[in-house]
C-alpha positions in Angstrom: 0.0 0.0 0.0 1.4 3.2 -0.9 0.6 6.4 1.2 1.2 9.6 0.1 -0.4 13.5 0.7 -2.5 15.6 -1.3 -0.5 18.6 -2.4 -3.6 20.8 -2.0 -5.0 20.1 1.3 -2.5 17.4 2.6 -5.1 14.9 3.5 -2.9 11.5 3.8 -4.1 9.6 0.4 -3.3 5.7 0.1 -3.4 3.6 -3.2 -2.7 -0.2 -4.0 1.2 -0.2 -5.4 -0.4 -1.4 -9.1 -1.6 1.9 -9.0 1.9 3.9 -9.4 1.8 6.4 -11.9 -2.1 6.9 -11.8 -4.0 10.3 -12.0 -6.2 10.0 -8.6 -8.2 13.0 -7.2 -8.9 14.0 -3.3 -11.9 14.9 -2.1 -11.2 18.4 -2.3 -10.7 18.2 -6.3 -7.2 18.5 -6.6 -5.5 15.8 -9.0 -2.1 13.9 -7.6 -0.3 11.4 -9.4 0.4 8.2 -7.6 4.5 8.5 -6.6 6.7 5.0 -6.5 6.6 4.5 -2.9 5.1 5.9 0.4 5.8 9.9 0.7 4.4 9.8 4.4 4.0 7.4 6.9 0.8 5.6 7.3 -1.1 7.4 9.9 -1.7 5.2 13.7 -4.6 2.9 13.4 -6.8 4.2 15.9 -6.6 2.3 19.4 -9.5 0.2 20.2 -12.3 2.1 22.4 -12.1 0.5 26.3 -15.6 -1.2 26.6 -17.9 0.9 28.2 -18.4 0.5 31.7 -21.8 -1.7 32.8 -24.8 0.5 33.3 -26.1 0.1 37.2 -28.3 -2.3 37.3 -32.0 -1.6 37.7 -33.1 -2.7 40.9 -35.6 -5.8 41.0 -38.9 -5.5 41.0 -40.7 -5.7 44.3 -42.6 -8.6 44.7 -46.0 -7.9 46.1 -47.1 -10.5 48.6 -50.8 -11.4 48.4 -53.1 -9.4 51.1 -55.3 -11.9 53.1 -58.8 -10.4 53.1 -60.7 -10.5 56.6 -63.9 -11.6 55.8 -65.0 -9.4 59.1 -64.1 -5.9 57.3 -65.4 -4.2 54.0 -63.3 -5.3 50.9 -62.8 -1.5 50.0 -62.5 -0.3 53.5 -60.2 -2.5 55.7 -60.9 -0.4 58.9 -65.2 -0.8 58.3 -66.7 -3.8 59.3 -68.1 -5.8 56.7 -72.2 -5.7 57.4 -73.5 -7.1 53.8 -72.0 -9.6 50.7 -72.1 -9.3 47.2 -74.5 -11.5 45.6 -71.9 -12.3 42.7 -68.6 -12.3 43.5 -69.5 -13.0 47.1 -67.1 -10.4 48.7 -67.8 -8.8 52.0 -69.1 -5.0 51.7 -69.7 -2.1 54.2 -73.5 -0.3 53.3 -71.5 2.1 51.8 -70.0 0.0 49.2 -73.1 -1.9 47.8 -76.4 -1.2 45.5 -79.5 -2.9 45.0 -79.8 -3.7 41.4 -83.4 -5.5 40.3 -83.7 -7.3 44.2 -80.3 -7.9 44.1 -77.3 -6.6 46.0 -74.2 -5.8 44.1 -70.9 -4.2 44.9 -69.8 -1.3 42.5 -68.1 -3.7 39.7 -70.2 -6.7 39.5 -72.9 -3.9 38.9 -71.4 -2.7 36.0 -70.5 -5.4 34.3 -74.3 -6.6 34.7 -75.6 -3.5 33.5 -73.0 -4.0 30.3 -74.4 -6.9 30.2 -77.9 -6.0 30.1 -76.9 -3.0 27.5 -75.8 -5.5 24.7 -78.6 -6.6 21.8 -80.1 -9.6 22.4 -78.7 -12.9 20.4 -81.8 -14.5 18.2 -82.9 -17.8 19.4 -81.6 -20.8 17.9 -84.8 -22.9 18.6 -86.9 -19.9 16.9 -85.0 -20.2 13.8 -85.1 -23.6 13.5 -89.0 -24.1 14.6 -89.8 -21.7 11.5 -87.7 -22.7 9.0 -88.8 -26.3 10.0 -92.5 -25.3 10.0 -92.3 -23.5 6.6 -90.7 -26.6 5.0 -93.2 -28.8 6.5 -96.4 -27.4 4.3 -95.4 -28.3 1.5 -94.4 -31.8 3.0 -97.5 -32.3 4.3 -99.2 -31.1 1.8 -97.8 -33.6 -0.6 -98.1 -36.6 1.9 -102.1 -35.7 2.1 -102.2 -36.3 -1.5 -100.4 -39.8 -1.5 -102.6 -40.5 1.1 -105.8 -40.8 -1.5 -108.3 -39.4 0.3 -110.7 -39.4 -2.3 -110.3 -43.1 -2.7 -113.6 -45.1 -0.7 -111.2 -47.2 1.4 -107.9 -46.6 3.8 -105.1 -48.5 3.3 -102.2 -48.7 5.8 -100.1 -47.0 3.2 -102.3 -44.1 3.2 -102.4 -43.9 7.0 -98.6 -44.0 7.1 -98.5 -40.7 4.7 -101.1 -39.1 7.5 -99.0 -40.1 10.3 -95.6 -38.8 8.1 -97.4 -35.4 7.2 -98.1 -35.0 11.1 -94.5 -34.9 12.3 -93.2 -32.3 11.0 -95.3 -29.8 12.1 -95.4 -31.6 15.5 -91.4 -31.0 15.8 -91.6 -27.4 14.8 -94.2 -26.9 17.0 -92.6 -28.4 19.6 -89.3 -26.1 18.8 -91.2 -23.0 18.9 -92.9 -23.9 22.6 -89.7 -24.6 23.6 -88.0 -21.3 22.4 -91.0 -19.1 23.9 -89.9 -20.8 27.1 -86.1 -20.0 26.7 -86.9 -16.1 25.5 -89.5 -15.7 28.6 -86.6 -17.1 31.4 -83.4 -14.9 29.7 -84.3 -11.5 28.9 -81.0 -11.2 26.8 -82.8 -13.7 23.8 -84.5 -12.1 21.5 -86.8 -13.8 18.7 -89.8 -14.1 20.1 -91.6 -12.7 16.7 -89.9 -16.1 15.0 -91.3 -17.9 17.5 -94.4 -17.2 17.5 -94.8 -17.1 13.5 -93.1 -20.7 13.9 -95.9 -21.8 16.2 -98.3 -20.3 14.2 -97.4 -22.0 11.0 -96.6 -25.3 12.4 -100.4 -25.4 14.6 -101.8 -24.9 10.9 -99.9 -27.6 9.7 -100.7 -29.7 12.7 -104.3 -29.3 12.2 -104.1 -30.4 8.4 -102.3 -33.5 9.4 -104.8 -34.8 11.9 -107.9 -33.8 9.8 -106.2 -36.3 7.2 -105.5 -38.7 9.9 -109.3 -38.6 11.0 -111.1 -38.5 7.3 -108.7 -41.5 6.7 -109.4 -43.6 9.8 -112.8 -43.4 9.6 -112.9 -44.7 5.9 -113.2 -48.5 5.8 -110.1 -50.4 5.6 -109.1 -51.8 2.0 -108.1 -55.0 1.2 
């Protein structure tokens, strides 16, 4: 490696000794040709940094024992004494610390979060959906089983009371759904649906009705041979 300076500003230069005799340029613009050998001597390599000292460590963190709670003072007040309990978390409260909320007493957060709760839209019925869709697909079905069943024929044959007795459950099922999703909506206020229900009930009674009028006009036809 050869060094050598730049005659304009005389900023140590350094070039590879197959480049002697080559045009190079500094930084600062000026031109100097390459020289045989090293005009300066190569500046110090700089000393290696001493590693920086360790930063103090941070001090642990605490670690919080658990409190026992005295049943026999308020959960909020430690000095109170505890005179009534939370009906959901079942935490001892002072007077002071609790609220009657539809018959029930509450402390201050299982009262919110019931009132959330109670704020969200109600979630449609399962049963209700199923009970209508079920009794909406069961007309027709029934429909089509009353006209296997022949009822204009003179006789009944167990064929035709099979059809009556086919058409009926279906409309049985769905209205046995929609009963039971009245019954679900009436013991959670949070379920909604109670419009499919009903419609559900309502088409599934018709269909009900149909069925056991053919099972009836069919029984009481004399039984062919």
């Amino acid at each position: 490696m050869i060094w050598f300076a730049c005659k304009q500003c005389g900023k140590p230069m350094r070039q590879p000794d197959s480049a002697v005799g080559s045009f190079v340029f500094c930084t600062c613009g000026a031109g100097t040709r390459v020289p045989w050998e090293s005009t300066i001597a190569p500046p110090a390599e700089p000393q290696p940094s001493e590693p920086p000292e360790p930063e103090e460590r941070r001090p642990a963190r605490r670690k919080y024992e658990p409190v026992e709670i005295d049943p026999a003072y308020c959960l909020s007040h430690t000095d109170v004494p505890s005179e009534v309990v939370c009906e959901d978390c079942k935490e001892h409260f002072c007077q002071a610390c609790v609220l009657h909320v539809r018959g029930k007493t509450l402390c201050g957060p299982c009262k919110n979060f019931r009132l959330s709760r109670l704020q969200r839209p109600p979630r449609v019925s399962g049963l209700a959906i199923a009970s209508l869709i079920l009794a909406i697909i069961g007309g027709p079905i029934s429909l089509c089983l009353s006209t296997i069943g022949r009822m204009g024929e003179p006789g009944v044959s167990p064929f035709g009371v099979l059809t009556g007795l086919m058409a009926l459950l279906m409309p049985a099922v769905a209205l046995l759904l929609a009963f039971l999703a009245l019954n679900r909506i009436e013991r959670d206020p949070r379920l909604g649906g109670r419009g499919l229900a009903l419609t559900g009930a309502t088409t599934a009674a018709v269909g009900v009705v149909w069925s056991l009028t053919l099972i009836v006009v069919l029984v009481s036809k004399p039984m062919m041979n």
